[in-house]
MIDOSE-1310 file (N, C-alpha, C; in nm, 2 decimals, decimal comma, always signed):
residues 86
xxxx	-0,90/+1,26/-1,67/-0,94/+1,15/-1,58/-0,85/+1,03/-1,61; -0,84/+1,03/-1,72/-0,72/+0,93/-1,81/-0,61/+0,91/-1,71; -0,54/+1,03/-1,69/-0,38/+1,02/-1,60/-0,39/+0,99/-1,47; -0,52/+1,02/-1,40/-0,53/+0,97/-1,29/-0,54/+0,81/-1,26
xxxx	-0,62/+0,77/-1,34/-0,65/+0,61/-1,36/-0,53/+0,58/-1,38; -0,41/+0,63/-1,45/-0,27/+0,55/-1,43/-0,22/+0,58/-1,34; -0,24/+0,70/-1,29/-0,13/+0,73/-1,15/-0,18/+0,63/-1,01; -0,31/+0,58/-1,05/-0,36/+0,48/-0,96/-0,31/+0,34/-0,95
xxxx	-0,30/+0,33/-1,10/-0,28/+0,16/-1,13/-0,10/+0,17/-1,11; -0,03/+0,30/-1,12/+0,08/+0,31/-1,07/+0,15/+0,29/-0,94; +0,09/+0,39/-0,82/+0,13/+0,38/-0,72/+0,04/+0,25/-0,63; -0,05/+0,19/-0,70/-0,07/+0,03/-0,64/+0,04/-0,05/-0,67
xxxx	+0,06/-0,09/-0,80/+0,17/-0,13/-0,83/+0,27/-0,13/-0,79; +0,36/+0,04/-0,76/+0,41/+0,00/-0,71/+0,45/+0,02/-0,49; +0,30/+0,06/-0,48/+0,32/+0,00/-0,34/+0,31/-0,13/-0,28; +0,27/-0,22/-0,40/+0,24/-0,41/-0,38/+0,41/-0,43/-0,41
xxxx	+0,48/-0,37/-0,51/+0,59/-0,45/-0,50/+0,71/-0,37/-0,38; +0,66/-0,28/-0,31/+0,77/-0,24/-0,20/+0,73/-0,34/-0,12; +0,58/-0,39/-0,03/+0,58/-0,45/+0,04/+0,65/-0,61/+0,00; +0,65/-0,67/-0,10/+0,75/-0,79/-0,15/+0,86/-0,76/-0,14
xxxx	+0,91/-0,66/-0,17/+1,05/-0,63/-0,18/+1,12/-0,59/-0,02; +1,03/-0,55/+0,09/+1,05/-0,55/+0,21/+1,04/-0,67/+0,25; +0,96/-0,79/+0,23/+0,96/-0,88/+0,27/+1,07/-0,98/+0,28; +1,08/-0,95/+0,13/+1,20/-1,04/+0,07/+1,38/-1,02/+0,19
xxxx	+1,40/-0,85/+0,15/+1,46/-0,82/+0,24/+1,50/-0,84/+0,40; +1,36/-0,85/+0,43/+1,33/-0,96/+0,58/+1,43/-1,07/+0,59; +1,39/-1,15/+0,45/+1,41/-1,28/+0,50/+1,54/-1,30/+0,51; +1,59/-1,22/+0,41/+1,80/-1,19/+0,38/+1,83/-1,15/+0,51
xxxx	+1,77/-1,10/+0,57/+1,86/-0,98/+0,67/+1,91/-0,87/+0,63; +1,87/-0,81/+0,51/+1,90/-0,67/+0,44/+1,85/-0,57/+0,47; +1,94/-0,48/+0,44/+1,86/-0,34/+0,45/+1,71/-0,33/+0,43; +1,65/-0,26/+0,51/+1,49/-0,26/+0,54/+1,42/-0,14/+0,44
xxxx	+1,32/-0,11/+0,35/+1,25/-0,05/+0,32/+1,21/+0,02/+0,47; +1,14/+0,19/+0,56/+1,14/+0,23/+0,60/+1,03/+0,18/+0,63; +0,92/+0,20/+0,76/+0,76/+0,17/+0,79/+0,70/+0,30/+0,75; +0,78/+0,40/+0,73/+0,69/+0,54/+0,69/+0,67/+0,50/+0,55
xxxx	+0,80/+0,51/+0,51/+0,77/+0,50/+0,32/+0,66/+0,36/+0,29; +0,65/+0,26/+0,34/+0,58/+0,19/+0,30/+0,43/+0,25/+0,34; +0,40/+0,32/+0,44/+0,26/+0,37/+0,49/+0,25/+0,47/+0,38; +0,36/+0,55/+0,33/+0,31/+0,69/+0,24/+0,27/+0,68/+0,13
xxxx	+0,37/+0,54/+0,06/+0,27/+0,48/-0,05/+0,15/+0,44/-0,03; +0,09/+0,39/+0,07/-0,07/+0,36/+0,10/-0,13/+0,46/+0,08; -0,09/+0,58/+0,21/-0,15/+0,74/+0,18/-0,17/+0,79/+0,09; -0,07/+0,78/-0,03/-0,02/+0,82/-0,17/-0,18/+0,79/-0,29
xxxx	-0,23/+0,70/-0,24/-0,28/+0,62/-0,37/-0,27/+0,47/-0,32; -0,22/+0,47/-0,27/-0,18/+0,27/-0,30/-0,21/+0,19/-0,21; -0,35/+0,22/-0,17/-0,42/+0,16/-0,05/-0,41/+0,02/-0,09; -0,51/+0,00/-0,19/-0,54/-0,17/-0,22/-0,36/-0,19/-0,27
xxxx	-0,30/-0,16/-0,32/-0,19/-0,28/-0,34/-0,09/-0,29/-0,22; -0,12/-0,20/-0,15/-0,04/-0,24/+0,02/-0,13/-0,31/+0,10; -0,25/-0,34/+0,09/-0,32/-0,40/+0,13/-0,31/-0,55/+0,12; -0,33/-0,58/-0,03/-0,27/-0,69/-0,11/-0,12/-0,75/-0,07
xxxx	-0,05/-0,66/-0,10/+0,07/-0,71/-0,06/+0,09/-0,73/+0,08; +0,04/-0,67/+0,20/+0,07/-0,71/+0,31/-0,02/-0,85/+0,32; -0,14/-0,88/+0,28/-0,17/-1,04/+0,31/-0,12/-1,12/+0,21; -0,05/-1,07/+0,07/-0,02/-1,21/+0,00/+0,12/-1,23/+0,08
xxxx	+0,18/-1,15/+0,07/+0,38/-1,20/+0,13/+0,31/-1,20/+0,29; +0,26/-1,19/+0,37/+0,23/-1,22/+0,48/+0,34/-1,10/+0,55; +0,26/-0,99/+0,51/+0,45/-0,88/+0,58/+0,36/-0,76/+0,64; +0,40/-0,73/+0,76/+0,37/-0,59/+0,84/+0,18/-0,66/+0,90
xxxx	+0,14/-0,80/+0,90/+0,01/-0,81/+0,92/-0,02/-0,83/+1,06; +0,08/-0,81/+1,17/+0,07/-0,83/+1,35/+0,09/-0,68/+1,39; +0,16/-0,55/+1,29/+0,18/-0,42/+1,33/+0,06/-0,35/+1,35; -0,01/-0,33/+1,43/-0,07/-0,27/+1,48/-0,15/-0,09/+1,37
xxxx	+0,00/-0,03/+1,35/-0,02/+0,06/+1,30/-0,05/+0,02/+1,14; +0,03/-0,09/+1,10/-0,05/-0,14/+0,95/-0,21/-0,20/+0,94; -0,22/-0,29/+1,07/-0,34/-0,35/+1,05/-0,45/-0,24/+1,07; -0,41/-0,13/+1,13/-0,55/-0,02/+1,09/-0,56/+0,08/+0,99
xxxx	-0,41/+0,18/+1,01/-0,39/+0,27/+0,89/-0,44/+0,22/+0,76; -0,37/+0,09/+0,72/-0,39/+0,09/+0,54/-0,53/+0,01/+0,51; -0,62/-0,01/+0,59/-0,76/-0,03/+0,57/-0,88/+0,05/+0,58; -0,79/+0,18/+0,69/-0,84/+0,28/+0,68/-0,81/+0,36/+0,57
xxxx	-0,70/+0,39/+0,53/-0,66/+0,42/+0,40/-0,75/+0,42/+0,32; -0,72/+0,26/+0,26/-0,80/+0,23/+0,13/-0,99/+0,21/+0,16; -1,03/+0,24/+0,25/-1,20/+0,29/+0,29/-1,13/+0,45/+0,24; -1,08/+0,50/+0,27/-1,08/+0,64/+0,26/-1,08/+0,71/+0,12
xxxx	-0,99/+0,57/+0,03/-0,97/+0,64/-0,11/-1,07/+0,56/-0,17; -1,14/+0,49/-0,14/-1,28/+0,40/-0,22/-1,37/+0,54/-0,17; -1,37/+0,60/-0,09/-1,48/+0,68/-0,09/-1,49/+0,77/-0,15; -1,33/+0,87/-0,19/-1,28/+0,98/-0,27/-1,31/+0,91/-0,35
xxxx	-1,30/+0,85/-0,42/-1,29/+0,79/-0,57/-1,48/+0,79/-0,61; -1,56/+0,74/-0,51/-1,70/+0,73/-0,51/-1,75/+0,88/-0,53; -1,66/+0,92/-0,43/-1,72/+1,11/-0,46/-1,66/+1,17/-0,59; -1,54/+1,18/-0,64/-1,51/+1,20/-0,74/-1,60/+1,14/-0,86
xx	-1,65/+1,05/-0,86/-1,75/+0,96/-0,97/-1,90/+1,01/-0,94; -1,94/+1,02/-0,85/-2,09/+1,07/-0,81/-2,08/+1,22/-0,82
């Protein structure tokens, strides 16, 4: 149970800092982080810190497909995680 608990506090981590690091990228005019790869980190595990990160940096929150996938997401892995624990 141990490794999972970090593979969690992992891939939040680091799906909160792709969405920063997309953002940032935005503002340069740089090369883009992809919209899939940022959704598969969500899928992945990393609901709440793509969640997080799309309202703290204010990034992906008018896309349609972010404002429902990664809330659906992270309802989805609060409930695995409920069922895994119950």
């Amino acid at each position: 149970m141990n490794y999972f608990l970090i593979y969690i506090l992992i891939i939040n981590v680091l799906s909160f800092c792709l969405y920063g690091l997309d953002k940032w990228k935005a503002i340069r005019g740089a090369w883009r982080i992809s919209e899939m790869t940022l959704l598969l980190s969500a899928l992945a595990g990393g609901a709440a810190g793509a969640f997080l990160g799309m309202h703290i940096f204010h990034h992906k929150t008018k896309h349609w497909k972010f404002r429902i996938l990664v809330p659906l997401f992270l309802i989805l892995e609060i409930l695995g995680y409920l069922y895994l624990l119950l």
